[in-house]
N, C-alpha and C positions, 0 to 999 in steps of 0.2 A: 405411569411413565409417559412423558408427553415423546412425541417420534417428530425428529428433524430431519433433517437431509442434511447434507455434508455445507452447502451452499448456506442453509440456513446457520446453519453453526459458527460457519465461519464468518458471515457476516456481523455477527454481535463482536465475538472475541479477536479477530484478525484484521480484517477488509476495517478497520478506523486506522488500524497500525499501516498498513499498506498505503492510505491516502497520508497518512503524517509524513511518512518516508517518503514519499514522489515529493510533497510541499514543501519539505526539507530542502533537498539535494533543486528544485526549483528556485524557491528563497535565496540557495546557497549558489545558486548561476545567475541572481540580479533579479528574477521576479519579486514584486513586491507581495507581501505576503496578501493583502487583500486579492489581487490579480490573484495569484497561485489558491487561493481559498475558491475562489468562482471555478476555476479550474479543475480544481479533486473534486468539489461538491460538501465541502468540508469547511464549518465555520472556523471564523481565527480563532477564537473561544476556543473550542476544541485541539485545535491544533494547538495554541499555547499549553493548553494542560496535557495533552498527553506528549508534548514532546519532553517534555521533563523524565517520563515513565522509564523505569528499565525495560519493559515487556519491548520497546523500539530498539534497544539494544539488540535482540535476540537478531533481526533482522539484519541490522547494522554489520554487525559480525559474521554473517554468513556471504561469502563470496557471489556463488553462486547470483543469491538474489539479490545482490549491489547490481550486478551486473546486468541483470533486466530492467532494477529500476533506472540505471543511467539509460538504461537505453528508449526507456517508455521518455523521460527525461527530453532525451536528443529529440528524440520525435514531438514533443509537444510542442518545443521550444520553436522549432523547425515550422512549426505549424503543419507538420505532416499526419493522417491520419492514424487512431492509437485504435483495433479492431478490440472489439469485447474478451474474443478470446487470449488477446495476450495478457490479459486482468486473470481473467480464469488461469490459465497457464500459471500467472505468477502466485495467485491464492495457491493453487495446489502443490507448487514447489514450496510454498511457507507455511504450511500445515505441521510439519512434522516438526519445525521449527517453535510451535505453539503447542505442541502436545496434542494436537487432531488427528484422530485418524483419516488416512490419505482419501479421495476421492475418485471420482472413475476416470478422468481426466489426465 
């Protein structure tokens, strides 16, 4: 049994869904999707292909986390700083959304 941590986990299976969704709702406020790809850390490549994915739906459809990401959103756009832990915050609220179990966070 290999042993991960909540952080590692959720990085392979979540945290690519989390940057499609900011690049998204970016795109969808006038960024050009190259600019918004420099910005998540996240090729267009990628981003074309998973934004097709339903797993971005799951996201999508939950209130809650629309609502952190417009807000990570306002603040990029704004050019105001985004702190690490409101990434952490928003991973841990989208966990349970993915079928992860929650985190200490």
């Amino acid at each position: 049994m290999k042993w991960l941590t909540p952080c590692e986990e959720a990085f392979n299976t979540l945290v690519p869904y989390i940057r499609v969704a900011i690049m998204r709702k970016l795109v969808e406020r006038g960024v050009p999707v190259k600019r918004a790809s420099k910005i998540v850390g996240l090729s267009a490549t990628s981003y074309e292909k998973r934004i097709k994915e339903e797993k971005l739906n799951l996201l999508f459809t939950d209130r809650e986390i629309m609502d952190m990401i417009e807000g990570l959103v306002t603040r990029i756009i704004s050019g105001d700083s985004v702190e690490e832990t409101s990434l952490c915050i928003l991973c841990s609220k989208s966990r349970k959304t993915f079928g992860l179990p929650g985190c200490f966070i």
